[in-house]
C-alpha positions in Angstrom: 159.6 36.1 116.7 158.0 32.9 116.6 158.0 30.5 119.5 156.6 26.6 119.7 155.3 25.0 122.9 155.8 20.8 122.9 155.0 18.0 125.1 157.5 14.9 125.7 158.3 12.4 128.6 160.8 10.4 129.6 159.4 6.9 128.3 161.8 4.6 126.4 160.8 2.0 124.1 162.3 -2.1 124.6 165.6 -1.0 123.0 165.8 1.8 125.6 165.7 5.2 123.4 163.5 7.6 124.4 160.2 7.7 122.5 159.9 11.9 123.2 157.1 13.5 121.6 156.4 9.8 119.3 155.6 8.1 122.9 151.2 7.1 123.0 150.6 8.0 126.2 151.3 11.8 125.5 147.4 12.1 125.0 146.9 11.3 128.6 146.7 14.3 130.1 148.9 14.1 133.4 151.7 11.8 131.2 154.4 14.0 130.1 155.6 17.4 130.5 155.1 20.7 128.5 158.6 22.8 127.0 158.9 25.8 125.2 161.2 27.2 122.2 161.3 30.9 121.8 163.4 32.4 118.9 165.5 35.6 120.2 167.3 38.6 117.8 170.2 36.9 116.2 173.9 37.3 118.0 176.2 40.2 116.8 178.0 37.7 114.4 174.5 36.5 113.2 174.5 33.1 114.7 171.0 31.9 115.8 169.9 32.1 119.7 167.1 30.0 121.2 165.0 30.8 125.1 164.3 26.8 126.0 162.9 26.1 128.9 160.7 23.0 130.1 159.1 21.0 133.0 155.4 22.7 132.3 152.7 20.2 133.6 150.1 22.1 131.8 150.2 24.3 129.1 148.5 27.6 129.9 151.3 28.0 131.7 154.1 27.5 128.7 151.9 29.6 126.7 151.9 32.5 129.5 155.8 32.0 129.9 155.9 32.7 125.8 153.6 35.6 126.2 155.6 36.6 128.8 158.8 36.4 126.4 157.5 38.3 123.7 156.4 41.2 125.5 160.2 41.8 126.9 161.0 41.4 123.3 158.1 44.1 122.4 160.0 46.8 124.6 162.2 48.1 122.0 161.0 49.1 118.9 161.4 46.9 116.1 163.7 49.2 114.2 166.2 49.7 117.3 168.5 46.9 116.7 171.0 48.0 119.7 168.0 47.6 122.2 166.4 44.5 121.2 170.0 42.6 121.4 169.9 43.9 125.0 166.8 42.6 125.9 168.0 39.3 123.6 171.5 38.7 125.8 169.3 39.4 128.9 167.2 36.4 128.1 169.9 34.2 126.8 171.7 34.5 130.3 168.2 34.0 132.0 167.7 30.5 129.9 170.8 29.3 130.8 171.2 30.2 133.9 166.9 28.6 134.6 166.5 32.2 136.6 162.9 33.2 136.7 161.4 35.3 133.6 162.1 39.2 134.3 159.6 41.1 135.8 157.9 43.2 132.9 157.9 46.1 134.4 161.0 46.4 136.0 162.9 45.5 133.3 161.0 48.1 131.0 162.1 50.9 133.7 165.7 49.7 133.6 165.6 49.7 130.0 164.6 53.0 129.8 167.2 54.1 132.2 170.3 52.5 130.6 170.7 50.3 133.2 172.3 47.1 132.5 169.4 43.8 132.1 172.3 41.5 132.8 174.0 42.6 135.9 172.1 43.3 139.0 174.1 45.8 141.4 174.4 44.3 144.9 173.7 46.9 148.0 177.7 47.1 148.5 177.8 47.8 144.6 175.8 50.7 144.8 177.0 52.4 147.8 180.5 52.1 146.2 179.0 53.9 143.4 177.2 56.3 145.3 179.6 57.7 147.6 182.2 58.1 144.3 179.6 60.1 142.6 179.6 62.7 145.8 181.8 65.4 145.3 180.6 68.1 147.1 180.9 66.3 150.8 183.7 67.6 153.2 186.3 65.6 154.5 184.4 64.7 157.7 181.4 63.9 156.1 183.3 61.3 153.9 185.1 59.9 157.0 181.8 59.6 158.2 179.6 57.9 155.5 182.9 55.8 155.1 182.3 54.2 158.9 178.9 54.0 158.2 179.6 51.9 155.1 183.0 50.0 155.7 181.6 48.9 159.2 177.7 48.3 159.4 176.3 48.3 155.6 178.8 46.8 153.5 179.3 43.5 156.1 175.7 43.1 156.7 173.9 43.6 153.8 176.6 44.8 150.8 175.5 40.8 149.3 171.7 41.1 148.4 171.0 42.8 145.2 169.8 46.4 145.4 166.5 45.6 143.7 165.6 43.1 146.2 166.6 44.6 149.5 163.3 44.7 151.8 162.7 46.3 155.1 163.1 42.6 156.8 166.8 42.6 155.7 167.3 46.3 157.3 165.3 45.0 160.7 167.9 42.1 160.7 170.9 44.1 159.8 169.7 46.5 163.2 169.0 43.2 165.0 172.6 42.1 164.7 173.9 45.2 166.2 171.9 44.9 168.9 173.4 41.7 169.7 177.2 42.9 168.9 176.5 45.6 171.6 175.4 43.3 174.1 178.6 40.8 173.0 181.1 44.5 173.3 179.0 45.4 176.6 180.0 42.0 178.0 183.2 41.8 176.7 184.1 45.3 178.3 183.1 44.4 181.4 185.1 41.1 181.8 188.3 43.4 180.8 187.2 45.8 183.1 187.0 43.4 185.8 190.6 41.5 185.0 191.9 44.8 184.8 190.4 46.2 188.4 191.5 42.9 189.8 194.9 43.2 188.6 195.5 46.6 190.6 194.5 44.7 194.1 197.3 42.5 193.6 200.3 43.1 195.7 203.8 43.4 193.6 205.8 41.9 195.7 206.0 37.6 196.5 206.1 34.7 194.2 202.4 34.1 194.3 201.9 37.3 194.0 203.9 37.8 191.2 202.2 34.7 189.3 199.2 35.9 189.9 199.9 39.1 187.5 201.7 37.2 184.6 198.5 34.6 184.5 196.4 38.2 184.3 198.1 40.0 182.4 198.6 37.3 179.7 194.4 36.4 180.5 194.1 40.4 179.9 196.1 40.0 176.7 193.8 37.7 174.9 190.7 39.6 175.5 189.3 41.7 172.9 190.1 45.8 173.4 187.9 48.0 174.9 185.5 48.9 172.1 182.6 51.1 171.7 178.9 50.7 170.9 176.9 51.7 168.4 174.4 53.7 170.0 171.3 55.0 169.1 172.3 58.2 167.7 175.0 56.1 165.9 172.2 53.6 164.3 170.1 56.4 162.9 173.1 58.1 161.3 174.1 54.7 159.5 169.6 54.3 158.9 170.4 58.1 156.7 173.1 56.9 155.1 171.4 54.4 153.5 168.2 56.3 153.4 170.3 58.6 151.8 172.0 56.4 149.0 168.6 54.6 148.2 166.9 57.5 147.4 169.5 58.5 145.0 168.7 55.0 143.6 165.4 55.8 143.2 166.5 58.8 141.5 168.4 57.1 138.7 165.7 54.7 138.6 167.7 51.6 139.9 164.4 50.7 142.4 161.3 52.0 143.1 161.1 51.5 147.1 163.2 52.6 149.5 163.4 50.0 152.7 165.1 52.2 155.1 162.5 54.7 154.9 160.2 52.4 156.9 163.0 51.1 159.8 162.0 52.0 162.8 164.6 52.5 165.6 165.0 53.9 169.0 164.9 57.4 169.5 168.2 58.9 170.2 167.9 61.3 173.5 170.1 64.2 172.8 171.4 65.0 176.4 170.0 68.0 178.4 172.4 70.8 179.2 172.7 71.0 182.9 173.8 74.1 185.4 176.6 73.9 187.8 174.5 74.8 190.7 175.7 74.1 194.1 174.1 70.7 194.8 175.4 69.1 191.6 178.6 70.0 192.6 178.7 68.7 195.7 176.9 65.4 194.5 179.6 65.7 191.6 182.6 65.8 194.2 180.8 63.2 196.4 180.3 60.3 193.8 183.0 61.6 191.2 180.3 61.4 188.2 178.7 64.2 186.2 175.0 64.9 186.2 174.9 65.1 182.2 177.2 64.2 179.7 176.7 68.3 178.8 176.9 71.0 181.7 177.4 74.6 181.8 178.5 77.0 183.6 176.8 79.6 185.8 178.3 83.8 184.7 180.4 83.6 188.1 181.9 80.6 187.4 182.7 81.2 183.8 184.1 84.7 185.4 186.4 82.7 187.8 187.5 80.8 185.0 188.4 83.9 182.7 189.8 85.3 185.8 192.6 82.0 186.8 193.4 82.2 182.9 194.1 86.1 183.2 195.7 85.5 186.7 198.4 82.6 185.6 198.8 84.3 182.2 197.8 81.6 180.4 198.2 82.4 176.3 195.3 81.0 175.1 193.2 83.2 177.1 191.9 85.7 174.3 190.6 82.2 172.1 188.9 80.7 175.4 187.7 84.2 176.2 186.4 84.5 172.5 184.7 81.4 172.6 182.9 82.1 175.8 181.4 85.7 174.8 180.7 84.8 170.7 180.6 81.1 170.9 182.6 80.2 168.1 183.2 76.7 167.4 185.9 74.5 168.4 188.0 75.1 164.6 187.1 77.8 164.4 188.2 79.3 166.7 191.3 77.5 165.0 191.3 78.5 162.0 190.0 82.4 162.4 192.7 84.8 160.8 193.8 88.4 161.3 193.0 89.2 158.1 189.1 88.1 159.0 189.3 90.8 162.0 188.2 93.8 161.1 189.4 96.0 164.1 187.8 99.8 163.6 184.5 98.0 162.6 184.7 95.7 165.3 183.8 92.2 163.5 184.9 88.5 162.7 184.1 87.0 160.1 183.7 83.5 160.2 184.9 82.2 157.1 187.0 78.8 157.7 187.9 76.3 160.4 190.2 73.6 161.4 189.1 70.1 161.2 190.5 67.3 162.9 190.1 64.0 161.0 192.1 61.3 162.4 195.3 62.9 163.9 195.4 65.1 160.6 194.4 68.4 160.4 192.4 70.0 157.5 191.4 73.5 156.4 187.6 73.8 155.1 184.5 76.2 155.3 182.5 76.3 158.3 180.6 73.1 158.9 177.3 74.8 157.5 176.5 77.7 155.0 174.6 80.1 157.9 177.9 79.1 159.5 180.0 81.5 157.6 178.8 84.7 159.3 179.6 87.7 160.6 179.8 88.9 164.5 180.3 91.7 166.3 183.1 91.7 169.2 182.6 93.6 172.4 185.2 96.2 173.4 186.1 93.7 176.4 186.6 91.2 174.0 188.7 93.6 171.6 191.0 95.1 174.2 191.6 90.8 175.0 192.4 90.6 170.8 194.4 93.4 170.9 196.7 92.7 174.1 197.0 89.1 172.2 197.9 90.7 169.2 200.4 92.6 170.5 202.1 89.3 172.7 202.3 87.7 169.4 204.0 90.4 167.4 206.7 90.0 170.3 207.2 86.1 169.7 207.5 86.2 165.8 210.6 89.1 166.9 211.9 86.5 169.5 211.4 83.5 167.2 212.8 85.5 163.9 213.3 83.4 160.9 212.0 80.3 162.4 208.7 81.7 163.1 205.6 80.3 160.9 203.4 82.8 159.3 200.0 81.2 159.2 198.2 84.3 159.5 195.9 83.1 162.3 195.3 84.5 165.1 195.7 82.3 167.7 199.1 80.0 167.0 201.4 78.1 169.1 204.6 80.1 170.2 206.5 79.6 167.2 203.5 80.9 164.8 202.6 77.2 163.8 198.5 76.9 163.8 196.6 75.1 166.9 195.7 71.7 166.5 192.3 71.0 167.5 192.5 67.9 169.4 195.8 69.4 171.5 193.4 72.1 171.9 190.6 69.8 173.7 193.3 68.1 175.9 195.0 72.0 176.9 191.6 73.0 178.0 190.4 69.9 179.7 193.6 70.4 182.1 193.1 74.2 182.6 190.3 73.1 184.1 191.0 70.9 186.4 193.8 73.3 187.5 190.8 76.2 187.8 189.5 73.7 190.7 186.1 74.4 188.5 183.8 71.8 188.2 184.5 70.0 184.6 182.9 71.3 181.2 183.6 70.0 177.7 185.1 72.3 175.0 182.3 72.5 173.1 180.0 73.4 176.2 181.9 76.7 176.6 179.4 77.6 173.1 176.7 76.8 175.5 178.0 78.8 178.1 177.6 81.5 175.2 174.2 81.0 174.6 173.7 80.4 178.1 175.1 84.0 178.8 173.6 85.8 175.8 169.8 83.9 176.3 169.9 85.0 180.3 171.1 88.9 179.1 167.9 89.3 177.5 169.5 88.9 173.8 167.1 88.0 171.4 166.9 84.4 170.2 167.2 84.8 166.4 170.3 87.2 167.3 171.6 84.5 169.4 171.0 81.9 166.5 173.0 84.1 164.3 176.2 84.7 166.4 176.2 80.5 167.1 176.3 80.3 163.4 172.8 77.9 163.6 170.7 77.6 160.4 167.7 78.2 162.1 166.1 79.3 165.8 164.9 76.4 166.4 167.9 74.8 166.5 169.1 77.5 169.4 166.4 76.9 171.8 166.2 73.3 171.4 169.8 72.5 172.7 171.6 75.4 173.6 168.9 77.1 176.0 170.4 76.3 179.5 168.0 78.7 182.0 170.5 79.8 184.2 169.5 79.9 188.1 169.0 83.4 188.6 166.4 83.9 185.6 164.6 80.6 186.6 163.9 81.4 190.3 163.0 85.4 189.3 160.4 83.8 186.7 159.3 81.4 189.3 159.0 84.4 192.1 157.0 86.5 189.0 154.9 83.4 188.2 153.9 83.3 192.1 153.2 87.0 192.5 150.2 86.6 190.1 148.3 84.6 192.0 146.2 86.3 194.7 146.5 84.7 198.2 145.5 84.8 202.3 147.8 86.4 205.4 148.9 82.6 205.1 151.3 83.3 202.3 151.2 86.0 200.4 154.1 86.4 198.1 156.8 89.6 197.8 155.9 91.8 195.2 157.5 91.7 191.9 160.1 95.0 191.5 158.9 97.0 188.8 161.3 96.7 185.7 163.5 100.4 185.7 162.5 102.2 182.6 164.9 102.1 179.5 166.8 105.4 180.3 167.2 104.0 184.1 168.6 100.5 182.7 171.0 101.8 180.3 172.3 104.1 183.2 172.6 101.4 185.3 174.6 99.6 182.6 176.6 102.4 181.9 177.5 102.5 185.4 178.1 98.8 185.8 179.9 98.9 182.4 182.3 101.6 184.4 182.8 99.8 187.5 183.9 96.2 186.0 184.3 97.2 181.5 181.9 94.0 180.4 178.6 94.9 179.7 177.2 91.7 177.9 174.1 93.6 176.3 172.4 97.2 176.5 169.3 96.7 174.4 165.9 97.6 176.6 165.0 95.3 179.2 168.6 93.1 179.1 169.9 92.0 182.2 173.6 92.8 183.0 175.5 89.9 184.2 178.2 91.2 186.5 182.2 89.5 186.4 184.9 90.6 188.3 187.4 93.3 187.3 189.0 93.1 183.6 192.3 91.7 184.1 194.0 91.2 180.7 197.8 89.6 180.0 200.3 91.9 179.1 
């Protein structure tokens, strides 16, 4: 293709037309300015197309622009008519619109890749397209890259072009959040305050009674109590985007990916805390947990169990099978009869209940080592049995209206549990226990808790939790309960030889394996729960059985 490279100026001649390239000064060398003419592949209906562009002041650089030119043109071969009009309507938009020349290298990559030369995706673009072309993700993992994008990527950054977004833009983007949660922490705060004021105010009297419409109407016009984003929340939105951008690079849309490089605050996973007997009373004193996770200790757990079997409650077999086998908040939901396999004594593990919104959705456990299969103690099976029975009775007492769901643990009328009701029924159970308060979800570490203190091997432990690996088990769920931390302690002392000043008591020699599993036995006869009976476990004592009719 050939290409010509001028030089003109702006000087007119006494009449007042421009002399152009005809004016004598052109030979000076800073008069006049240097343009180029490249010819392009003809359109689809054969009409010529020209890449103009001027205001050189020297030309080395018009003649670098042309070389530039052709070599975009040199990308497809001269025989692939389809690919050089590409590269033509790319540089026919680029004229006209005075954008810079195309990098040569980029634009070779996108060629190669199908991509478009004349549309450049924005951030918002490709994260559209990217969460579309996901169809393996469960419906909580959508509902959760769809808060990640609708409310933090797409406003913040969805404008700048894919291609061109730089670790500075994602610093920014983080910075601005940072600044939104000190505006929400503030704004919180000023609510809170209207609102605690509002409760010293008498009801009765005129001025009393003004003094509540002015803050109640103040109280109206401030923003909602809102949440936010924390740390933990900032990294999962960093992933997301991590995420999305790698698949980019994948398809060959860019070549760096920004968020890999973002560096953000770590997010502390809260420690798991005992319910000794000083937290409690500093709990009861000030009305505030110690951590936002806590477990119990085996005798509170017991007296827990125990007020459920005492007042009859009917959920006691699912809270009973959650603190023994640890099972997930859905589920324990969404486990069926049909997954019980009673002469074998197993569950399988094979769906749950999710909660997404206020709706309620059936899917596979939330990770593949989460569909598993685990063995249910014969305390725990007399529990499943007794339930089984109580429920046979309702479906005769409901007859036709009953719902066959097949799970096993249904409301009255056979219709399934939802999870969030769930939450709420055990957080006031409870409080009615006169227990100190655990989450839900802590009764799993309760679980661990128990099965890690009987001596139960970790990687056993990791597979009854349903956790892909060990690692995972020790670094959250290991909660060292009292007991094993002061006899470790006590054993760690004995080792050390000291004077008549203090001399520490002797460590009990273990009883051999025959001895322990007779004192299990026995143990097993006096109360029916023995939580393990491998060598060296510990038994952890409860009270008596006591099982709902």
């Amino acid at each position: 293709m050939n290409g010509t490279i001028t030089k003109r100026c702006g000087c007119r001649d006494p009449e007042g037309k421009q002399l152009n390239s005809s004016c004598p000064k052109l030979n000076q060398r800073n008069h006049g300015l240097f343009s180029l003419v490249q010819e392009l592949p003809p359109r689809k209906d054969g009409t010529r197309r020209r890449f103009r562009r001027s205001g050189y002041d020297t030309k080395t650089k018009a003649q670098n622009d042309i070389g530039k030119l052709r070599a975009l043109l040199n990308i497809a071969d001269e025989h692939d008519v389809e690919g050089r009009a590409r590269i033509a309507d790319m540089l026919e938009t680029v004229s006209a619109s005075k954008d810079p020349i195309p990098d040569y290298d980029e634009t070779k990559r996108k060629f190669a890749t199908g991509q478009s030369l004349t549309q450049h995706m924005t951030v918002g673009e490709w994260l559209n397209t990217w969460i579309a072309g996901k169809k393996a993700l469960r419906k909580s993992g959508e509902t959760r890259y769809d808060v990640d994008i609708r409310c933090h990527l797409k406003p913040r950054i969805g404008h700048i072009r894919v291609d061109r977004l730089t670790v500075q833009h994602l610093d920014e983007m983080f910075a601005g959040i940072a600044e939104t949660n000190e505006e929400i922490h503030e704004a919180n705060l000023e609510r809170r305050a209207a609102l605690d004021e509002l409760k010293t105010i008498p009801w009765k009297g005129v001025d009393n009674r003004g003094r509540r419409k002015y803050l109640k109407d103040a109280i109206a016009e401030m923003q909602p109590f809102r949440r936010i984003t924390g740390p933990a929340t900032q990294k999962h939105i960093r992933d997301t985007l991590r995420a999305s951008l790698n698949t980019a690079i994948a398809r060959g849309l860019i070549v760096f990916n920004p968020a890999v490089y973002v560096e953000l605050t770590a997010a502390k996973r809260p420690k798991a805390l005992v319910w000794t007997d000083e937290r409690i009373a500093e709990w009861i004193r000030t009305g505030e947990k110690p951590s936002a996770v806590m477990v119990w200790t085996p005798e509170q757990a017991g007296q827990f169990l125990d007020f459920l079997a005492d007042t009859k409650q009917r959920m006691y077999p699912l809270f009973h099978l959650i603190t023994f086998r640890g099972l997930r908040r859905g589920e324990a939901c969404g486990v069926r009869w049909s997954d019980y396999a009673t002469a074998a004594r197993e569950m399988t593990v094979a769906v749950q209940l999710v909660q997404d919104g206020w709706e309620v959705i059936e899917s596979a456990p939330k990770t593949d080592s989460g569909e598993r299969v685990i063995s249910i103690d014969e305390y725990t099976a007399e529990a499943l049995d007794a339930h089984r029975t109580k429920q046979a009775a309702e479906r005769c007492q409901w007859g036709p209206a009953y719902i066959e769901t097949g799970r096993m643990f249904t409301q009255e009328d056979g219709d399934r549990i939802h999870p969030g009701w769930l939450t709420d029924y055990f957080e006031r159970l409870v409080e009615l226990s006169g227990l100190p308060p655990i989450r839900l979800h802590d009764l799993r570490h309760v679980a661990a808790s128990l099965m890690l203190a009987a001596g139960v091997d970790v990687k056993i432990v990791s597979e009854t939790l349903g956790h892909s690996d060990s690692r995972i088990t020790r670094d959250i769920y290991q909660s060292v309960m009292p007991k094993a931390a002061r006899d470790a302690a006590e054993a760690t002392a004995a080792m050390v030889p000291r004077g008549t000043v203090r001399q520490p008591k002797p460590v009990e020699p273990q009883p051999e394996p025959v001895a322990a599993a007779a004192a299990a036995g026995a143990l097993a006869d006096q109360d029916g729960h023995t939580p393990a009976t491998h060598e060296g476990a510990k038994v952890i004592a409860f009270r008596p059985r006591r099982v709902p009719a």
